[in-house]
C-alpha positions as CSV (number, residue, x, y, z in Angstrom):
1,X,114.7,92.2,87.1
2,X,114.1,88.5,85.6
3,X,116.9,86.8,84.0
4,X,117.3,87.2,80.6
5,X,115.2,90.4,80.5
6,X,117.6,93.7,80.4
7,X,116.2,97.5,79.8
8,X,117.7,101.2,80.1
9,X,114.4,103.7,81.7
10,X,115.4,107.5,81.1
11,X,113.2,110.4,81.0
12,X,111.5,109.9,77.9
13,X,113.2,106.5,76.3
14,X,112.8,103.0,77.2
15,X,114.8,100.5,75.9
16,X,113.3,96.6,76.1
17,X,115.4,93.2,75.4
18,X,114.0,90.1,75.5
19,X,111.2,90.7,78.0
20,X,109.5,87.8,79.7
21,X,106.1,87.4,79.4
22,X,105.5,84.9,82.1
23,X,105.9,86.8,85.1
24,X,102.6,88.0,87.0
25,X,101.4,92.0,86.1
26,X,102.3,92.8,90.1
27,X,103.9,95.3,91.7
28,X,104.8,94.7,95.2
29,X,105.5,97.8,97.1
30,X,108.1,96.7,100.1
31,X,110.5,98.7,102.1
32,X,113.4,98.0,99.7
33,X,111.1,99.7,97.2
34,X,109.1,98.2,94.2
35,X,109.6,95.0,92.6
36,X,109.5,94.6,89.6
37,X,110.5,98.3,88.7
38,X,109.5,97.0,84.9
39,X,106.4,95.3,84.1
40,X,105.6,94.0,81.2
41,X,102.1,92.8,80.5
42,X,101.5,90.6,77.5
43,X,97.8,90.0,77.8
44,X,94.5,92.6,78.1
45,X,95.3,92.3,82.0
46,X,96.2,95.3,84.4
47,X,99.1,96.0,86.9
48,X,97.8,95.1,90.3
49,X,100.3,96.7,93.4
50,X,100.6,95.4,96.4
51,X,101.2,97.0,99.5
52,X,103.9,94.5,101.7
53,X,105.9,97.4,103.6
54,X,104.7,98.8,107.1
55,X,103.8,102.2,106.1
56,X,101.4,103.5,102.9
57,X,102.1,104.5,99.5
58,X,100.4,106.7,97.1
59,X,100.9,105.2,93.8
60,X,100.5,107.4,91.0
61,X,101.3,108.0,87.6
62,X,104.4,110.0,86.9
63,X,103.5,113.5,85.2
64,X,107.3,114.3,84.7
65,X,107.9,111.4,82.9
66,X,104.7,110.4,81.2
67,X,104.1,111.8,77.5
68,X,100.3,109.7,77.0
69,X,97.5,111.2,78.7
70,X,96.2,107.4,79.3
71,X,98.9,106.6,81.7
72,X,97.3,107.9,84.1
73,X,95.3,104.4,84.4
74,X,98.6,102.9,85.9
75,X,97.9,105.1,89.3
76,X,95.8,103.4,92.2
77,X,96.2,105.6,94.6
78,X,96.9,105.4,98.5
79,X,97.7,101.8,99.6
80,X,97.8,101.1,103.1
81,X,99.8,98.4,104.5
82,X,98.8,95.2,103.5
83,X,96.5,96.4,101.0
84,X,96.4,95.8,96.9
85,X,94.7,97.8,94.2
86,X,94.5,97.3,90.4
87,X,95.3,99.8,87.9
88,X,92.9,100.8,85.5
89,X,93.7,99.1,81.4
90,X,96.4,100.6,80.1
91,X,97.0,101.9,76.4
92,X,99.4,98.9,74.4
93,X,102.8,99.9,73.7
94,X,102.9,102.8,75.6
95,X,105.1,103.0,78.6
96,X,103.2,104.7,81.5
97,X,105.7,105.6,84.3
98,X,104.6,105.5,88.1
99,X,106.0,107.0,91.3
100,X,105.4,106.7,95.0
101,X,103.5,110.5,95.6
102,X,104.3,110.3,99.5
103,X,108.6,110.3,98.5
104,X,108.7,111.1,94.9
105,X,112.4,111.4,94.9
106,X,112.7,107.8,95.5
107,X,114.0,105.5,92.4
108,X,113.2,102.9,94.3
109,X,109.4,103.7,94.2
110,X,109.1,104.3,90.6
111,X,108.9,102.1,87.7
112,X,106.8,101.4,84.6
113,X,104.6,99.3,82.8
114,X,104.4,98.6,79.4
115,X,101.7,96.3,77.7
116,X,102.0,94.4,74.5
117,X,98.5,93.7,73.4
């Protein structure tokens, strides 16, 4: 997470401070997991992710976690290695939560984004 920029995800609650709206709306998908696990976007732009790990992903929005119907514009599908996808637009101000489909048990390939348009 950037400095200066601290949040709490739970299953339904998300809990922002001082988010910075400087840092590029990617995801990059690694063998450590994603990074950032929050995205903000402060612009009409979209999440891209990007595939850097040696094996694919299927990136997907959450359907445990996700109360908007719209988030499902935050999914993009299988990425192979190497490979980067953007998401769809996504509704502002609500916080559409993704997960890797291929080890959805995995924290460490789910996150969020949240746009503040």
């Amino acid at each position: 997470m950037a400095a200066g920029c601290s949040s709490h995800v739970s299953q339904t609650t998300v809990t922002v401070t001082n988010p910075i709206p400087d840092v590029p709306p990617v995801v990059t998908l690694s063998r450590s997991g994603a990074s950032p696990r929050e995205l903000h976007i402060f612009a009409r732009d979209v999440a891209t992710f990007v595939n850097q790990d040696d094996r694919a992903h299927d990136m997907r929005a959450d359907a445990h976690l996700n109360n908007d119907a719209r988030c499902d514009t935050v999914g993009v599908g299988v990425l192979q290695p190497g490979e980067s996808k953007k998401a769809q637009l996504q509704p502002s101000g609500v916080v559409c939560f993704y997960r890797d489909e291929r080890d959805p048990d995995n924290g460490a390939l789910q996150g969020y984004v949240l746009t503040h348009y």
